[in-house]
C-alpha positions as CSV (number, residue, x, y, z in Angstrom):
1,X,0.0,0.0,0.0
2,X,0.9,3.8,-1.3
3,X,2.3,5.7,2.4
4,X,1.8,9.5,2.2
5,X,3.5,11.4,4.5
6,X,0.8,14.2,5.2
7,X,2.5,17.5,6.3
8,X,0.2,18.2,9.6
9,X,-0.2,15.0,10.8
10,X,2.6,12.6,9.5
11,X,2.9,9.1,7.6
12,X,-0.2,7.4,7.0
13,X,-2.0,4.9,4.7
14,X,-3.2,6.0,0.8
15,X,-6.4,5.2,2.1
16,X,-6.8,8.5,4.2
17,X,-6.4,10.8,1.1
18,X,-7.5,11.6,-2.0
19,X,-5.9,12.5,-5.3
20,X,-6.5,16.0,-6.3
21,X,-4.8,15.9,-9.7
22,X,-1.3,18.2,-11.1
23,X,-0.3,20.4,-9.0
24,X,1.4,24.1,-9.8
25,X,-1.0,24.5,-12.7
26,X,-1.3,29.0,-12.9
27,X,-4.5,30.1,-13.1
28,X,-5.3,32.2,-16.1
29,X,-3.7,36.5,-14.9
30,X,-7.4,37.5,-17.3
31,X,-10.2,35.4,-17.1
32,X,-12.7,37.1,-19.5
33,X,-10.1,37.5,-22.4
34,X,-9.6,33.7,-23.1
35,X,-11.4,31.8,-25.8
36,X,-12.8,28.6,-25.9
37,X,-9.4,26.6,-26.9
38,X,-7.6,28.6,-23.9
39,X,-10.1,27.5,-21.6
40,X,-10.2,23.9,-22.8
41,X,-6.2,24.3,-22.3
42,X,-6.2,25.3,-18.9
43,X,-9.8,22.8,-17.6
44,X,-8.5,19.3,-19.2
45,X,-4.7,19.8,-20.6
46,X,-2.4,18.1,-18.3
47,X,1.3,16.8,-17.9
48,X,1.5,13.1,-18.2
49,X,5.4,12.6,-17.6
50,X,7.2,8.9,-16.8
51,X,8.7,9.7,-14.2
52,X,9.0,12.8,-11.0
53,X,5.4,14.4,-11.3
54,X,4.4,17.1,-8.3
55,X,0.9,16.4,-7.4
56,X,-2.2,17.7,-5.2
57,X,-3.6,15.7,-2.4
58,X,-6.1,16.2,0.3
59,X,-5.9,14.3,3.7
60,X,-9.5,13.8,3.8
61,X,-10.0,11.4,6.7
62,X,-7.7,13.3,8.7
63,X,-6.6,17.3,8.9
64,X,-8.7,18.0,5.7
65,X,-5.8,19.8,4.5
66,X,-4.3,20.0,0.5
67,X,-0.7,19.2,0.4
68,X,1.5,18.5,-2.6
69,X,3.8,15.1,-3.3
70,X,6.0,14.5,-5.5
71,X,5.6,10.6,-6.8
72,X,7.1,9.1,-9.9
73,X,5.3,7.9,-12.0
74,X,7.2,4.9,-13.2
75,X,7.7,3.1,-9.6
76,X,4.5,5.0,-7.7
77,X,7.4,6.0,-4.8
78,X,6.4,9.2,-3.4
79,X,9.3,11.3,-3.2
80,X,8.8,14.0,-1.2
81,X,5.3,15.9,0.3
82,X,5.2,19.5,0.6
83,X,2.9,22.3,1.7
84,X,1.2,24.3,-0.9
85,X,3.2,27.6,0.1
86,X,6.3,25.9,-0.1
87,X,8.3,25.5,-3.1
88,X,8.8,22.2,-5.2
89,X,11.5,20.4,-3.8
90,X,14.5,20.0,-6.2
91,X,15.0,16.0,-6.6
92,X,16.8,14.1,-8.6
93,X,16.0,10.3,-9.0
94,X,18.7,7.1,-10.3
95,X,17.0,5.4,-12.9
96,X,17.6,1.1,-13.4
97,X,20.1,2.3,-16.0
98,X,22.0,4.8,-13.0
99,X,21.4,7.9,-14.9
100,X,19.5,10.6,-12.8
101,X,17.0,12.4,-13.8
């Protein structure tokens, strides 16, 4: 089972949270001067990387709180969790082949 380390409370189960999709995504600066395609962009357009991805999650059976994680998408680790006013840790992660990435 997937451990997420939630920034309030601690470690716990995958269970307890809930996946709240990619996280750093900006928010349009103008609203009202976006057309349809820009809109479409920014509702449904997301990364879909192998490997490090920064995420949103909410620990919704404990401190109700959104946090970030970083996981990688390749082996599901979770490689760091973060606050949302915190920046995105710098990580880099050794691949089978002992490159980093």
């Amino acid at each position: 089972m997937l451990q997420l380390t939630c920034p309030w409370c601690g470690p716990r189960d995958e269970t307890e949270f809930h996946h709240g999709g990619q996280a750093h995504v900006a928010r349009p600066a103008d609203p009202a001067a976006l057309d349809d395609a820009a809109w479409a962009a920014y509702l449904f357009f997301r990364d879909n990387p192998a490997g490090p991805f920064a995420e949103r999650w909410v620990h919704s059976l404990g401190c109700r709180r959104w946090f970030h994680a970083v996981r990688d998408t390749v082996t599901y680790a979770v490689l760091a969790t973060y606050r949302p006013d915190a920046p995105r840790p710098g990580l880099a992660v050794a691949r089978p082949d002992g490159e980093t990435r």
